[in-house]
N, C-alpha and C positions, 0 to 999 in steps of 0.2 A: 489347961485344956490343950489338947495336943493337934495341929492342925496338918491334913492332907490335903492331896490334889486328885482330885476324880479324872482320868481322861476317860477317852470312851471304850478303850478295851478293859477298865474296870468293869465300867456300865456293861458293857457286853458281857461281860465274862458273868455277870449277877441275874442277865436274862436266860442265857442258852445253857441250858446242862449241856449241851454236846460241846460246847465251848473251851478250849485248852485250859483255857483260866477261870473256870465257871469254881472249882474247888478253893483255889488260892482267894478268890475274887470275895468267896462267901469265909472266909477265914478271917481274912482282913474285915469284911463287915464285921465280925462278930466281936474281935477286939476292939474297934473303934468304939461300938455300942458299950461295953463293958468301960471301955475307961472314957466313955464320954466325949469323947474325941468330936473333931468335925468335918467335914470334906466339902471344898471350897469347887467347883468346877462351874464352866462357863457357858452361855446359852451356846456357842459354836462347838462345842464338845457334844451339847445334848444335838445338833443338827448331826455331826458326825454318825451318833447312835441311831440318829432315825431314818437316814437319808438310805442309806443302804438298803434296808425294809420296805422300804416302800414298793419295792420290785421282790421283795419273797413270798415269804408263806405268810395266809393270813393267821395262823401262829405265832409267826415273829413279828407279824405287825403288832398285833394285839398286845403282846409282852412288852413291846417296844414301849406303845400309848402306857400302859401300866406302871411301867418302872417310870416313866417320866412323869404320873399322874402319883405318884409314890415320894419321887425324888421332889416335886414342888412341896410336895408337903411334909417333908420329913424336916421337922426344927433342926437336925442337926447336920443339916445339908444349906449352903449356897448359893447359891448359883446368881455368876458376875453375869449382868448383861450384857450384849450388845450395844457400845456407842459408835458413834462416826469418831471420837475421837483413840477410842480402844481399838477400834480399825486400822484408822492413819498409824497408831502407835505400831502397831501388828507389822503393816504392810512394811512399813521403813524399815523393821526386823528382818523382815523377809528380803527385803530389798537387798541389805546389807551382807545378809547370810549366803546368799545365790549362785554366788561363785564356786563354794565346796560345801555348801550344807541341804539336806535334801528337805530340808523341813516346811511341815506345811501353814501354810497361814493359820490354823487354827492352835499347832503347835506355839508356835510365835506369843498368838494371842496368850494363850496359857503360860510359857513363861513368863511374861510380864507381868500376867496375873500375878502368879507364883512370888513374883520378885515384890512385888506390892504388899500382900501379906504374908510377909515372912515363912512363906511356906517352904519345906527344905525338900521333901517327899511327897513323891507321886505314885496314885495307885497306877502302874500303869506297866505294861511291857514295852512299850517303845523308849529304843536305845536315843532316840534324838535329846530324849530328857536327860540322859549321862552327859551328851554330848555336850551339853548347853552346862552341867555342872550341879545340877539336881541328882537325887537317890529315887533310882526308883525300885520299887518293892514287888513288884509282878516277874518276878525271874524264870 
C-alpha cells in the first residue's frame, strides 16, 4: 500500500472547483482510490483548511465542514494529532530552520510527520516540501 501526505492545498484543491489544483487534486484522489493507497495528514494541516473560511462564503465554509466530516471518516485517510510533544518537536524545526527557510510551523509539523512514516510524497504544491527533500506531486 502506497502512502501519501495530504497538506492543505490538496484539501483545498478537492473542495473549490475554482481552485488551481481542484483538477490535479481530484486526479490524484482517484488514483490513490484505485490502488488503495493512503493519505497520512495532520490535525494542523486540517486547521490550515478551515481557518481561512471562516471569514469567506458560507459556501466555502460549508464545503470546508464537509471535506473534513468526509476526510475523519474516510478509512483510508489519517490523520496525526495534535500533541505538546509533536509541537515541541515542530517548533525546535522551526526554530532551527529560521534563519533561511520560510517554513511554517505546520509545515515543520508535517515533515516530521512525514519522516516518521516513511512517507516520500506530498500531495501538495508548496515548494517548502522540495526544499526540506520530499516529492511533491501538485506541480
Amino acid at each position: 500500500m502506497k502512502h501519501y501526505f495530504g497538506d492543505a492545498s490538496y484539501w483545498i484543491g478537492r473542495i473549490d472547483p475554482d481552485d488551481e489544483l481542484h483538477q490535479k487534486a481530484a486526479d490524484y484522489t482517484a488514483v490513490i482510490e484505485l490502488e488503495n493507497g493512503r493519505i497520512f495528514t495532520t490535525q494542523l494541516v486540517l486547521n490550515e483548511v478551515l481557518a481561512p473560511r471562516s471569514g469567506s462564503s458560507a459556501r466555502l465554509r460549508h464545503a470546508a465542514i464537509d471535506l473534513i466530516d468526509r476526510i475523519t471518516q474516510d478509512p483510508q485517510v489519517s490523520i496525526i494529532p495534535q500533541s505538546q510533544e509533536q509541537f515541541d518537536e515542530a517548533f525546535n524545526l522551526f526554530r532551527t530552520a529560521a534563519d533561511d527557510k520560510a517554513w511554517s510551523i505546520t509545515d515543520c509539523a508535517s515533515f516530521l510527520a512525514m519522516e516518521r512514516f516513511g512517507i516520500r510524497e506530498a500531495l501538495t504544491s508548496d515548494h517548502h516540501f522540495e526544499q526540506y527533500g520530499f516529492v511533491i506531486l501538485l506541480q
